[in-house]
C-alpha positions in Angstrom: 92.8 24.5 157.0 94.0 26.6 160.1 91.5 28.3 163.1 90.1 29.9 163.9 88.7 31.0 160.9 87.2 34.9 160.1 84.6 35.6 158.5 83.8 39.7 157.0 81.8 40.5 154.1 80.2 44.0 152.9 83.1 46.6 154.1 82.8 48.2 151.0 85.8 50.1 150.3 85.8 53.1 148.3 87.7 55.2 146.6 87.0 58.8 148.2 89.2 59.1 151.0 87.0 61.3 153.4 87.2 60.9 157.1 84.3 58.1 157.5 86.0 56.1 155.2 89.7 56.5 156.5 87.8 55.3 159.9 86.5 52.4 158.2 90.1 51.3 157.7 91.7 51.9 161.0 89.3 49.8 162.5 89.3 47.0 159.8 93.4 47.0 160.1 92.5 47.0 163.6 90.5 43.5 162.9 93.8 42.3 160.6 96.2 43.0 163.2 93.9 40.7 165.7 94.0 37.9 163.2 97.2 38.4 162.2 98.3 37.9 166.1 95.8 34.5 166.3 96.8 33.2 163.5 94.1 31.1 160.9 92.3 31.8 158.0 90.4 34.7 156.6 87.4 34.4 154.2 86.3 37.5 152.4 82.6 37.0 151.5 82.6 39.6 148.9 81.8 43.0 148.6 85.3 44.1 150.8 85.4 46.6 147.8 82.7 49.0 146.7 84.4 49.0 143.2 86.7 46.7 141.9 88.2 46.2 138.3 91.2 45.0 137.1 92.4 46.5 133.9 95.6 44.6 131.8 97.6 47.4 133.7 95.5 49.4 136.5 94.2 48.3 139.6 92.6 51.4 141.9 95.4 53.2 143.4 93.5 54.5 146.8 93.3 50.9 147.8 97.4 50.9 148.1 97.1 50.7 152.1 94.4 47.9 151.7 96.7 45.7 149.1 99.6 45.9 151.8 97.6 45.3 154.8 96.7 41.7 153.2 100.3 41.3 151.9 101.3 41.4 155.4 98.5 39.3 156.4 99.8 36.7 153.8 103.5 36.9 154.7 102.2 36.7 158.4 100.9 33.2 157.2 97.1 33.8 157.4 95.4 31.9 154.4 93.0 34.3 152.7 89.7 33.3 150.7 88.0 35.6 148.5 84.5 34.6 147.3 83.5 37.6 144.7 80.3 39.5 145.2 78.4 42.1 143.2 80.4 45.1 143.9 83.8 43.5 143.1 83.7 40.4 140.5 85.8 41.8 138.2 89.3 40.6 138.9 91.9 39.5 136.0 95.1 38.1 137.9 96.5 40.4 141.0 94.5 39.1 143.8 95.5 35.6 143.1 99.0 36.3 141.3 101.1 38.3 143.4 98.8 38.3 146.3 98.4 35.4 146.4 94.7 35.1 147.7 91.8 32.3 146.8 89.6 33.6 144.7 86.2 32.0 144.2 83.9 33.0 141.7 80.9 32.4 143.0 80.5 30.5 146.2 83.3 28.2 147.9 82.8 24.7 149.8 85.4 23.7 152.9 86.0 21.9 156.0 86.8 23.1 158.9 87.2 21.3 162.2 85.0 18.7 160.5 82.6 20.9 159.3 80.6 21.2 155.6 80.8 25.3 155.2 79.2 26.7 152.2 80.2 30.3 151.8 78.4 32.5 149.5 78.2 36.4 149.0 74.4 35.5 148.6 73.1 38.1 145.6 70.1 37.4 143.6 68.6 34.7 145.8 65.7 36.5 146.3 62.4 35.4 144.9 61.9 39.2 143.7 65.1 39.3 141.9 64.6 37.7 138.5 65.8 41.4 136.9 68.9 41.1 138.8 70.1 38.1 138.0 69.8 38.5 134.2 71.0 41.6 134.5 74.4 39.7 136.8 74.8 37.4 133.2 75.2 40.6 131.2 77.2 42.5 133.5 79.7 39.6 133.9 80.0 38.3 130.5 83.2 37.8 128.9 82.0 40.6 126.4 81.0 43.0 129.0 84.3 43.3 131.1 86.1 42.9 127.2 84.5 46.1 126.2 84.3 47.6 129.6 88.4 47.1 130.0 89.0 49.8 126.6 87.6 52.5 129.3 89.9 55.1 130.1 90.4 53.7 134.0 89.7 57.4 134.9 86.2 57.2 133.2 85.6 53.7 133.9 86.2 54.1 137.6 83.9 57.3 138.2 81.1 54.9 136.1 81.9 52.5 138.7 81.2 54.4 141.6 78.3 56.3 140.7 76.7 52.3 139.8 77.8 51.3 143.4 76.5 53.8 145.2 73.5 53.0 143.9 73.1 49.8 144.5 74.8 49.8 148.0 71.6 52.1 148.3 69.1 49.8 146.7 70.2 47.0 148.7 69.4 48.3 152.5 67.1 46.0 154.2 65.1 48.6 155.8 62.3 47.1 157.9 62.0 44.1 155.5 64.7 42.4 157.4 62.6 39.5 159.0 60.9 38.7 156.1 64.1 38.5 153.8 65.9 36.3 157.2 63.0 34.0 156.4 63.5 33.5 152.5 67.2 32.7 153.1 67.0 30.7 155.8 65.0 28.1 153.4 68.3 28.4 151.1 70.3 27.1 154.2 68.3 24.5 154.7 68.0 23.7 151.5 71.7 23.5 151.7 71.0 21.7 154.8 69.7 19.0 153.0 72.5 18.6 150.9 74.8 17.7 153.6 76.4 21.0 154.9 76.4 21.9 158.3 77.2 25.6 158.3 76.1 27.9 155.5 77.8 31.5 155.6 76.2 34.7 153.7 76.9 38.6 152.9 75.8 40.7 150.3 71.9 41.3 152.3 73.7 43.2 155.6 72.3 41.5 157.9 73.7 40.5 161.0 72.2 37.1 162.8 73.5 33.5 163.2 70.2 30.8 163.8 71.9 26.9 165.1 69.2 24.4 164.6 68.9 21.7 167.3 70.8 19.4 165.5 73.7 21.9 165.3 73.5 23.4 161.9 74.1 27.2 161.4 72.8 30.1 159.0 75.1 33.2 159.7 74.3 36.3 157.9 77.5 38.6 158.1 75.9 41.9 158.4 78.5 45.0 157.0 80.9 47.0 158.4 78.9 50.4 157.5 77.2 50.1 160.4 77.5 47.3 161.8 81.4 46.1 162.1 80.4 42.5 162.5 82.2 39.5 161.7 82.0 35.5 161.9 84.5 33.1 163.8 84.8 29.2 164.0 86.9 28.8 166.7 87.5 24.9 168.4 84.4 23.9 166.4 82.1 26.6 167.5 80.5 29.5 165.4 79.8 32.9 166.7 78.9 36.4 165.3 81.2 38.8 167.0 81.6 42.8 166.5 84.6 45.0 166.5 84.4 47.4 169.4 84.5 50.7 167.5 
């Protein structure tokens, strides 16, 4: 696998075009052009979009620029990873057909520069989200998206949105931030324990790396709504880095 490696979760694309969002983009085609001049691999930790759905026919068609930004990424020969989140499971075969992306459903395991990474989007890890994660089943049951895809796109996109929004919202980690670090840091090392080195998260928007003495990492990707943060594994170093913006 080629380095350095990138690592973004949490941009949260949507669909409504105003000025904050058409920000967003120039500076996250600002982060594509930089890795598109190193070279390496990109891993998307999930969430990139706020909505995501693939019908037989549709995709979203305000996420054009986006789609040909990674297609130039691709044909610039950076290898692209997509590990799903919460906000944008539901793909059916254009990311990884003509795309040509990795996608992952729910967490991905590699090596790089002799490293164990485990990369998850993280959701439903907390001890306070038993609701959630039954709720994930339902939501991403073959029967759901089934039903979900005989929608007029129209409908089913604005349904979409309005659900996102929500739980963009619900997920802010407010001044809890410390006490949720702490609760996923026992998943790394519990991953830890299990032989990987480096564990890589999104989904909770926080933005911290912790290297243990003996040289293992938790990096929490924070979000590029406020934060514009991003992970790179670089000659066998990890680092948290933000976009100047």
């Amino acid at each position: 696998m080629t380095t350095p490696a990138y690592f973004i979760s949490d941009v949260h694309l949507t669909l409504n075009g105003d000025e904050g969002e058409q920000e967003k983009r120039r500076h996250l085609f600002r982060f594509f052009d930089m890795i598109k001049q190193s070279g390496g691999t990109l891993f998307i930790v999930g969430d990139f979009f706020d909505f995501w759905f693939e019908y037989q026919h549709v995709i979203p068609k305000r996420y054009f620029d986006v789609i040909n930004r990674l297609q130039q990424l691709k044909s610039a020969g950076v290898d692209i990873h997509f590990i799903l989140g919460n906000h944008d499971y539901w793909t059916n075969d254009f990311l990884d057909g003509p795309l040509g992306i990795h996608l992952h459903q729910s967490e991905a395991e590699v090596r790089i520069d002799g490293q164990r990474i485990l990369l998850t989007h993280g959701d439903g890890l907390l001890a306070k989200d038993t609701g959630y994660r039954l709720m994930r089943k339902v939501l991403r049951s073959r029967a759901c998206v089934f039903l979900y895809r005989w929608i007029h796109p129209d409908l089913g996109i604005s349904l979409a949105q309005s659900a996102s929004r929500l739980s963009r919202k619900n997920n802010q980690p407010g001044d809890q931030q410390q006490a949720m670090f702490d609760e996923l840091s026992q998943y790394a090392r519990d991953r830890w324990a299990e032989g990987c080195d480096v564990v890589v998260m999104g989904h909770y928007h926080l933005n911290r790396l912790h290297t243990n003495s003996d040289g293992k990492s938790f990096l929490c990707l924070g979000d590029w709504i406020t934060h514009y943060t991003y992970g790179k594994l670089s000659q066998g170093r990890l680092t948290l880095e933000s976009l100047s913006v």
